[in-house]
VODREN-545355 format. One record per residue: residue in one letter; x, z, y of N, C-alpha, C, O, CB in turn. Coordinates in steps of 0.02 Angstrom, whole numbers, plus 50000, padded with zeros to 5 digits. Glycine has a CB too. Example, Ala and Ser with C-alpha at 12.3 -4.5 7.8 and 13.67 -1.06 7.14 Angstrom:
<nodes>
A506605039049716506155039049775506605039049835507125042349834505655045249776/S506425035449888506845035749947506455039450002506705040250057507045028649970/
</nodes>
This chain:
<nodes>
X539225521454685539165514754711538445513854738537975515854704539315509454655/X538375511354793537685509754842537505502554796537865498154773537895507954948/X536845503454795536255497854767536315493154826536185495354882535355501154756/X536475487654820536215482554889535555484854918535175488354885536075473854866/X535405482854978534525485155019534345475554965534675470654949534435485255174/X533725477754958533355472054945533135466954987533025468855044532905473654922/X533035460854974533005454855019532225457155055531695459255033533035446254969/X532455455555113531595456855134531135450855130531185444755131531495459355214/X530495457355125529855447855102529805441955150529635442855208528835449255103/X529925436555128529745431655168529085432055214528555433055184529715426755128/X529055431455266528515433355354528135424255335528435419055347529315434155479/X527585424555311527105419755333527075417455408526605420555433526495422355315/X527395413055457527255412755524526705410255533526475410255590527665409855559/X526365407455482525585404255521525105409955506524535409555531525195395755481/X525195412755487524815419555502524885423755548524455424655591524865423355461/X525495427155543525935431455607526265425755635526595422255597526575437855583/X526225423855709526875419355722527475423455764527345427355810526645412355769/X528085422055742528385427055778528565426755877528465422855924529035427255734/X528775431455869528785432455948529345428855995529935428355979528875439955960/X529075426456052529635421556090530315423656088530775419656085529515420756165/X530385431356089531215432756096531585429956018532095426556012531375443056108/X531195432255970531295430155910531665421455893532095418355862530585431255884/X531075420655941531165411955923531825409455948532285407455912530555406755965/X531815409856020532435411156035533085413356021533525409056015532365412856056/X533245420356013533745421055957533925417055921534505415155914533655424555920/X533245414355881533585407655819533855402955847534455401755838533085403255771/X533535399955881533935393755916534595394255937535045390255927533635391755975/X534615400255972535215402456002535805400255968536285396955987535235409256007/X535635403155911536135406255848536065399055800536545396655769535765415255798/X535595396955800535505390955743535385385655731535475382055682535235391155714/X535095384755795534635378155807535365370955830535475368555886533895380555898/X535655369755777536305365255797536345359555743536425362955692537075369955796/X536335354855727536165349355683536875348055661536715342555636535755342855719/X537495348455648538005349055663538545347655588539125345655584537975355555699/X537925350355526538235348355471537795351255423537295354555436538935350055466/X538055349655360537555353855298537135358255292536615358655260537785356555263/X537515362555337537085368055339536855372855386536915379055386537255370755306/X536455366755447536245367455484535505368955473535245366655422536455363455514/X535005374255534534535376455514534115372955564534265369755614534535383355506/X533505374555533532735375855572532425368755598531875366655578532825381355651/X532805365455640532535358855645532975351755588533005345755597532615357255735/X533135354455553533415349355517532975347755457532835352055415534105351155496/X532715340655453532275337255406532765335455335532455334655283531945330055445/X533335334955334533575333955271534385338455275534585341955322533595324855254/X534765336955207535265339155186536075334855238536675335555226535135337955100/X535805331455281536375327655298536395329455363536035333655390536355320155285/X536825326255390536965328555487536465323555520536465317855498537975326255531/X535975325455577536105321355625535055318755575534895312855568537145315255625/X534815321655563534225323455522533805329355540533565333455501534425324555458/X533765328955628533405332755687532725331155684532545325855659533665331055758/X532235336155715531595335655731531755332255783532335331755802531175341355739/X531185329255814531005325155895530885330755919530485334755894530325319055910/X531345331955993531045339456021530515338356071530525340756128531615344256060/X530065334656047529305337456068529095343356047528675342856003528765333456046/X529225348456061528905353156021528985360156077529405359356122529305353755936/X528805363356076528815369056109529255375156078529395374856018528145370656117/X529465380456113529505386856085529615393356105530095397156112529845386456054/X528895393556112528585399056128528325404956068528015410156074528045396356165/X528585401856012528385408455956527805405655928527795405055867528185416855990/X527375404055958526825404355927526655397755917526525397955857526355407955959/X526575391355935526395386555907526945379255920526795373855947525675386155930/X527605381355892528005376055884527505369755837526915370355820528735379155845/X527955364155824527825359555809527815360055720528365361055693528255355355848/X527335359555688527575359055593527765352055588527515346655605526845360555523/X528385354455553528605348455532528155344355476527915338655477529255349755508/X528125349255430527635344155369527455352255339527765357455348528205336455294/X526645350655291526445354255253526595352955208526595347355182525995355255253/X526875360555176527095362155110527625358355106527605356555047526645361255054/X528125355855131528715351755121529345353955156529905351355155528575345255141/X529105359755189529685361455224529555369955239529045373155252529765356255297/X530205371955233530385380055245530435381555320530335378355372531145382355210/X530725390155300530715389555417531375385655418531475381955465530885400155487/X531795386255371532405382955381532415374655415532865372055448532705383255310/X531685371455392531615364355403531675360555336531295355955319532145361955453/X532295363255293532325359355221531855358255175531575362755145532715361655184/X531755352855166531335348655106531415355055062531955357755053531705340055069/X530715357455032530695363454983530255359654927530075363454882530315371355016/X530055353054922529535352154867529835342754860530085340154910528485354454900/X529765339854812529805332954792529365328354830528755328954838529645332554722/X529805323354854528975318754873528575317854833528675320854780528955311854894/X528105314354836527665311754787527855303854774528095300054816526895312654813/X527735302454716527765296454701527605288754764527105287254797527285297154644/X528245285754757527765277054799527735274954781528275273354755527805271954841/X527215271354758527055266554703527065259554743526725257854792526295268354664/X527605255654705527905249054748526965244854740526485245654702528875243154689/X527145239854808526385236554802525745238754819525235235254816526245235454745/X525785245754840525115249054849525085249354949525525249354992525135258354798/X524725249554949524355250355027524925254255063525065259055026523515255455030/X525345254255122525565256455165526355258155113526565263855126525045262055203/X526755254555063527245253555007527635249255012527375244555043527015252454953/X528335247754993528625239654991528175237254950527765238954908529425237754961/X528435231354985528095225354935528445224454877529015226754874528075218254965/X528245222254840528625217254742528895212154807528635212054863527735211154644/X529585207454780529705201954819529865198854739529805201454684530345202254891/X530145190754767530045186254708529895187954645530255189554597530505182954700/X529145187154653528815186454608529015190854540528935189154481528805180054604/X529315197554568529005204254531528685205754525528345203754573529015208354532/X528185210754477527695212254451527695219554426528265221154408527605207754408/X527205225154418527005229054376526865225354296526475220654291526415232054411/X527215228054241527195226054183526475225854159526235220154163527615229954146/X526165229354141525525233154139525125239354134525485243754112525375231654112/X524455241754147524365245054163524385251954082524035256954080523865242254207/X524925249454024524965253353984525755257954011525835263953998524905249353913/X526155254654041526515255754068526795260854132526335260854173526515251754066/X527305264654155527315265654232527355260454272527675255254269527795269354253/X526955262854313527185255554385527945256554420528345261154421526525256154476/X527925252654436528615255754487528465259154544527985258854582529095250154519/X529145263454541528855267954591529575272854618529945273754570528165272854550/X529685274154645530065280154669529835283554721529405282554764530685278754686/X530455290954699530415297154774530985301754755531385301154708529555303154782/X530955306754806531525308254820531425317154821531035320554855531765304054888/X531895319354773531715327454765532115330454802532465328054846531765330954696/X532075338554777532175341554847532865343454871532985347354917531775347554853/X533565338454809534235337454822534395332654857534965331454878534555336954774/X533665327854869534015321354910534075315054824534135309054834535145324854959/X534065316554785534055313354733533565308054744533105311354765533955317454680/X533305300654743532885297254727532975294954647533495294654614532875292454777/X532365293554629532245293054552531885284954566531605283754619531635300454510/X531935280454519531505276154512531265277854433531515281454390531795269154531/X530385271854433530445273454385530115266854354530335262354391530215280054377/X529665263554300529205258654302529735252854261530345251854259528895256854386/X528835248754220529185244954181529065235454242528555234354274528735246054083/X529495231954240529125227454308529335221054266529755221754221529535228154408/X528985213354280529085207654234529055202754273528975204754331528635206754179/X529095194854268528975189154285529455188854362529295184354400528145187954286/X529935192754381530255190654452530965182854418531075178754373530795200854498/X531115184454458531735182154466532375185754490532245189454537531645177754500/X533035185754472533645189554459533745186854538534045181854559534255187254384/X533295193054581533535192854660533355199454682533625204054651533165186954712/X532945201054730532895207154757532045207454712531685202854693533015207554857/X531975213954708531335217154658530895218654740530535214354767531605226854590/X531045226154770530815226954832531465230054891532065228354886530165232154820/X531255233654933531765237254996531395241454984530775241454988531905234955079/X531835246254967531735254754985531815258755064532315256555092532325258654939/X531575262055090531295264355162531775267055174532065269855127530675268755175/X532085267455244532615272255268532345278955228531845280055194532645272955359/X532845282355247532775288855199532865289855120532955295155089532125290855208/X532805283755096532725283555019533335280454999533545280354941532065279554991/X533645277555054534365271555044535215276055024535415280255065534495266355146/X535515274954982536305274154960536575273855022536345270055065536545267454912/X537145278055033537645274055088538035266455050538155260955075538385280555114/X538155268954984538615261854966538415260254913538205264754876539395262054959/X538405254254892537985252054831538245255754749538775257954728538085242954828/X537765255254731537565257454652537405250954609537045246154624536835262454651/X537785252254548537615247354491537305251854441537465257654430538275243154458/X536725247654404536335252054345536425246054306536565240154314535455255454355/X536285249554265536115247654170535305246254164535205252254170536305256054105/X534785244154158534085244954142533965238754081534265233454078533575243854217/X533415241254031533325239253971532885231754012532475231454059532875245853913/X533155226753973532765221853970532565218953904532965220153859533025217754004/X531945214953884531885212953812532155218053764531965223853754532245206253799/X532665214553737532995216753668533915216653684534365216453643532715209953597/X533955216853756534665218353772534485222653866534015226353878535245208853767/X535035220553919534985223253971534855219154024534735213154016535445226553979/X534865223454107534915220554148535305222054179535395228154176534565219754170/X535815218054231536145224354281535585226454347535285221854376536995220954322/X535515231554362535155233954441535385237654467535515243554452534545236454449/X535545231954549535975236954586535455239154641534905236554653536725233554619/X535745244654672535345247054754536005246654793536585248654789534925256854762/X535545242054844536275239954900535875246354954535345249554952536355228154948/X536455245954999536385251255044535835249455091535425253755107537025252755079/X535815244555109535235242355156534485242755122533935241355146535385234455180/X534645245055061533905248555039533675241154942533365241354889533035246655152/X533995237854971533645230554936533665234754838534225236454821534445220054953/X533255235754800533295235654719533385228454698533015223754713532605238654681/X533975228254657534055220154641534135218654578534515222154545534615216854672/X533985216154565534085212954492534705206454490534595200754512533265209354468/X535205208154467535865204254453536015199554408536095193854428536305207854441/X536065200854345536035196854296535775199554216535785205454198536685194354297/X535625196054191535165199054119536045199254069536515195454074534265190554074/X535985203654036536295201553966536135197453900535525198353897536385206053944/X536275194353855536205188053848535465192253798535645197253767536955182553814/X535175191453795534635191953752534055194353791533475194153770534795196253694/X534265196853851533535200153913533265194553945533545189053945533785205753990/X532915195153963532515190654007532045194754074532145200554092531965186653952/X531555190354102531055191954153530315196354100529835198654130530805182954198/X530355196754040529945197554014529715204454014529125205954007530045194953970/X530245209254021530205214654078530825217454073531265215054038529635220354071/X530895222354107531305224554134531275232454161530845232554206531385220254174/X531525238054153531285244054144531785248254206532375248754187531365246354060/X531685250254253531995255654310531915261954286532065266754322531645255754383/X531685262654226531785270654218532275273954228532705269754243531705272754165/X532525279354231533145281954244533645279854280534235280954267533375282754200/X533385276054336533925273754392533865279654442533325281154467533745265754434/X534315282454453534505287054521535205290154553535775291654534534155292954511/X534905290054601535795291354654535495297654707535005301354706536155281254725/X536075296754754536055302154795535835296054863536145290854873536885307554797/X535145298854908534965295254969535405298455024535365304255046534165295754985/X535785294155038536355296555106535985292855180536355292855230537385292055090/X535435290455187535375285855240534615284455228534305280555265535895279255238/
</nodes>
């Protein structure tokens, strides 16, 4: 019985970049946005999640999509980093949500490298309406209902598709006094 040949080493292109016929070929063969498992210019796991073809390809200095976040394939290879709701260039808190305190997580989500978004953070003083809007890219196609600890009973929190985190109704013993998103997560389709 023959040993399989071994995978060959992954080619650093910003070191070596490869050669125009090369590049070509790929495209040829790959460059099609078309479904799952489509290559090279595709920014996420879904269809129709293309680079802007500004970009050239000539081998040597196509367009990077992002550092350290993406393979030659194009696919997200690393977790975002945390958004911390409220912070500079972030959703906003809306009615009169809050970060619990600073013993606490803030709120916050991102999105790993299944497409999974995570929230996380303890948040207080809103009102049972929308918390913040989560950014294209981070959004449900169809809404989600959660469970999250409030007081000394629950809350319901849903994520509607248009992005909104909401706060629904308390169970009888929760209140605004806080309210906890830990372990809320779904699959971002949109």
């Amino acid at each position: 019985m023959t040993q399989p040949a071994a995978p060959a080493a992954p080619v650093d292109y910003t070191k070596t970049p490869p050669e125009a016929e090369q590049v070509n070929a790929f495209h040829r063969y790959s460059d099609k946005d078309v479904s799952q498992e489509s290559d090279h210019h595709t920014l996420g796991t879904g269809i129709e999640q293309a680079s802007p073809g500004d970009h050239n390809h000539d081998g040597k200095n196509s367009k990077t999509l992002a550092t350290n976040s993406h393979n030659h394939s194009g696919l997200v290879t690393a977790d975002t980093a945390w958004h911390e709701i409220g912070t500079a260039g972030e959703p906003a808190f809306q009615n009169a949500w809050l970060n619990y305190d600073t013993t606490f997580n803030s709120a916050a989500f991102r999105k790993t490298v299944d497409g999974t978004v995570l929230l996380k953070g303890l948040i207080r003083s809103g009102t049972p309406a929308a918390i913040f809007i989560l950014p294209v890219g981070y959004r449900p196609l169809k809404q989600y209902l959660f469970i999250g600890w409030s007081v000394n009973s629950s809350a319901r929190i849903d994520v509607l598709s248009g992005g909104t985190v909401l706060l629904v109704v308390y169970d009888t013993g929760g209140s605004n006094a806080f309210v906890s998103l830990d372990n809320i997560q779904f699959y971002a389709e949109q």
